[in-house]
C-alpha positions in Angstrom: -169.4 11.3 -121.8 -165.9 12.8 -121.1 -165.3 14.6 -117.9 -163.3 18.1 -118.6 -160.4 15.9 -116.8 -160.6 12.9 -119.4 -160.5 15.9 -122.0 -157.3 17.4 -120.4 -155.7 13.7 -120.0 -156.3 12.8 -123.4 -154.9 15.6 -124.9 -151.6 15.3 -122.5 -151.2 11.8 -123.8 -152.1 12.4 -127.8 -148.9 16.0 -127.0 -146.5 13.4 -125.0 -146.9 10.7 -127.9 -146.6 13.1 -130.7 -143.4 14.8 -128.6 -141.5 11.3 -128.0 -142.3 10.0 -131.7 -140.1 13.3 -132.6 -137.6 12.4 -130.2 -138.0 14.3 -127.2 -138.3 12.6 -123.4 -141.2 14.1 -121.8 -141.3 15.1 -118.3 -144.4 16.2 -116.5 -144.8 18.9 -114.1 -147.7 20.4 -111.7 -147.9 24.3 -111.4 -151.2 24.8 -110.0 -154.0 22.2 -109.2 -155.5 20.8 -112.7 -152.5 22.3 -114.8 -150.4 19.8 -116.4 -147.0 21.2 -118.5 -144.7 18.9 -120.1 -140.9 19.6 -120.1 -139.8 17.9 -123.3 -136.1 17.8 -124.2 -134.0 16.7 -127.1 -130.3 16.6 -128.1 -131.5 20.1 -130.3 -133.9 21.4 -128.4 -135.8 21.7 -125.0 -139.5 23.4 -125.0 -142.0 23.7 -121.9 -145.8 22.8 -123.5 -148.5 24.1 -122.1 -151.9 22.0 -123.3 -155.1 23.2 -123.7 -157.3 20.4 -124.8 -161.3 20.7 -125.7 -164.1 18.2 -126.9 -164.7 18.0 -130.4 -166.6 20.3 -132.5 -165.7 23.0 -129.9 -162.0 24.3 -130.4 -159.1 24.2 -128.0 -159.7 27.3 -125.3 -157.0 30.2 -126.0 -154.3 30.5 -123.6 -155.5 32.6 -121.0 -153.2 35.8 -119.9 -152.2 34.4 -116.7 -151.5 30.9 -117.8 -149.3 32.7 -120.9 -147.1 34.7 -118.4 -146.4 31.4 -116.2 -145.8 29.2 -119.3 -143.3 32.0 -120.5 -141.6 32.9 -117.1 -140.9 28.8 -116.2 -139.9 28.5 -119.2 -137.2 31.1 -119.2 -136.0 30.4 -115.6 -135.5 27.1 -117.0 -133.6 28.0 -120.0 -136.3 26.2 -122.4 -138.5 27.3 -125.2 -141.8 28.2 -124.3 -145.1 26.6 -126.0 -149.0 25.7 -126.2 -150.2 23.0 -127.7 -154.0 22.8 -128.8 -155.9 19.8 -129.0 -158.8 18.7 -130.2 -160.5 15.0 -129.0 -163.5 13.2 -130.1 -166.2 11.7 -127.7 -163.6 8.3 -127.4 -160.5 10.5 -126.5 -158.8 10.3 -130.1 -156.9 13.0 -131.6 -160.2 14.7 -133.8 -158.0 17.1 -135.6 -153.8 17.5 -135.9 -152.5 19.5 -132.9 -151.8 22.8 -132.8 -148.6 24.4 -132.2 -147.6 27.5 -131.2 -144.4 28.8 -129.8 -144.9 31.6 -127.4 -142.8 34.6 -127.2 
C-alpha cells in the first residue's frame, strides 16, 4: 500500500516528466515541510506548479486557500506563472488518469 508520501512523490515525478518532455527544466523547491513546488522554465515560458496528488479512485484534493495564496504570491515575486497540477496514481504509482492543469490567477 502507498504511503500519502509515495502518493505525493509519484505524482511530482509523473508533473516533472510530463514538464521536461514539453521542454521545460524543472527545479524543485521546499516551502513548508511536505510541500514540494516545481519551478519549471522554458525559452517561452516560466510557471511555479503546485501538486496535489491522490490515490486512485479518489480524486486529487482541491487546492486549499492557504496553499493557493503562497503558490500565487511566490510565484509573482518570482516573476513566473502560477499553477496546480492534479494527479491521479494507481496502487503501483502510475499516472491512473491525464493530469490536470490549472493556471491559477
Amino acid at each position: 500500500m502507498l504511503t500519502p508520501t509515495d502518493i505525493a512523490e509519484y505524482g511530482e515525478r509523473h508533473v516533472e516528466k510530463w514538464l521536461i518532455e514539453n521542454g521545460y527544466r524543472c527545479y524543485h523547491t521546499t516551502q513548508r515541510h511536505g510541500t514540494k513546488d516545481i519551478e519549471a522554465r522554458s525559452s517561452d515560458n516560466n510557471m511555479l506548479v503546485h501538486i496535489n496528488a491522490s490515490l486512485e479512485p479518489k480524486p486529487a484534493p482541491p487546492l486549499t486557500h492557504s496553499d493557493h495564496d503562497s503558490v500565487c504570491s511566490r510565484a509573482m515575486m518570482l516573476g513566473f506563472d502560477p499553477w496546480v497540477a492534479q494527479v491521479q496514481v494507481d496502487r503501483s504509482g502510475d499516472l491512473y488518469h491525464d493530469i490536470v492543469w490549472t493556471k491559477l490567477k
